[in-house]
N, C-alpha and C positions, 0 to 999 in steps of 0.2 A: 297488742298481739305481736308477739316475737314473730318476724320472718327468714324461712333457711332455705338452701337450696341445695337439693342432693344434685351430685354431680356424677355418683356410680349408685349402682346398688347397695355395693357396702353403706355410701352415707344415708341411703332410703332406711337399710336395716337399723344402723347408728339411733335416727331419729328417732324410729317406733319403739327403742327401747331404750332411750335418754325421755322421754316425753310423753307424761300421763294424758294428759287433753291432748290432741292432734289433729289438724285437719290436712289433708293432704288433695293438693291441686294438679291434678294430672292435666299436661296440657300441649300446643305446640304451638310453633311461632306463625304459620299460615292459616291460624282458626280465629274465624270471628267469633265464634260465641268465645272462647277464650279468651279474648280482650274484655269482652262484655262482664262476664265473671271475674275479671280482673275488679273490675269498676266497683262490681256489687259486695268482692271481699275488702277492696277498701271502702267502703263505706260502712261494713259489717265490723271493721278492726274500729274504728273509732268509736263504736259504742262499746256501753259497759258490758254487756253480754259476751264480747272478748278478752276478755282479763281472763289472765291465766292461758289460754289459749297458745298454740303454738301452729302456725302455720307452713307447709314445707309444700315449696315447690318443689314437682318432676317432670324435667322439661323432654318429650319423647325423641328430640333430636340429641340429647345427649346424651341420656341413659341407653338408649337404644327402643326399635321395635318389638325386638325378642322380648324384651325385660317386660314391656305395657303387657305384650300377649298373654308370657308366664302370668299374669295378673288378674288375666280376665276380663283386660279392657277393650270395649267396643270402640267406643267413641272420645275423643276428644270436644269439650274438657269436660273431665268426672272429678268431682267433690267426693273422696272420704272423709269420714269421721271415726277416727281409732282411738278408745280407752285402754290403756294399759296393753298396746300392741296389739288388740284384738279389733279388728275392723266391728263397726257396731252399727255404719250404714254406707251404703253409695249412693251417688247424687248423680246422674250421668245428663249431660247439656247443660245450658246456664241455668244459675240461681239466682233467683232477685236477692236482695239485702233481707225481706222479710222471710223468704223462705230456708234461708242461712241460718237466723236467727230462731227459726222453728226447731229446725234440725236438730244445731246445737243443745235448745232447751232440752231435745227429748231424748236425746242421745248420748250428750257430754256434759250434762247436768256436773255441778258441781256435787262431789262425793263432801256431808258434814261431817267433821272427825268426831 
């Protein structure tokens, strides 16, 4: 699983429309579950259920507060999952590895041509 890190919003937007599978990690540098979910996406990237997969950090200290709000985000850290720029779920606090790997299945399922 590829990792990227938006740095404005333009590169948030960049993403969602460079990247069919997407999972996007809203987060910030003083959250414990945010470490925690750290741990459980890497452990979720080494399995075969992340191929293909594309993961982008948003870090709320850089992008800003306005940016999370215009969003609709409550809490720190929320898991998206976006198909073809269309948010298709949110995860909001940590997620284990097996709850990642639920998600993904039912969400970003691989499309067979």
């Amino acid at each position: 699983m590829q990792t990227l890190h938006a740095s404005s919003p333009d590169d948030y937007a960049a993403a969602l429309a460079a990247h069919p599978r997407l999972l996007v990690d809203y987060y910030k540098d003083d959250c414990p579950g945010c470490k925690m979910l750290d741990m459980s996406l890497a452990k979720f990237a080494a399995t075969d259920d992340a191929d293909g997969l594309v993961l982008l950090k948003v870090k709320l200290e850089i992008v800003g507060e306005d940016f999370f709000r215009g969003l609709g985000l409550r809490q720190t850290p929320t898991l998206a999952l976006f198909r073809d720029g269309e948010e298709t779920a949110r995860l909001a606090g940590f997620q284990s590895p097996p709850q990642i790997v639920q998600a993904v299945a039912h969400h970003l399922a691989p499309v067979d041509a």
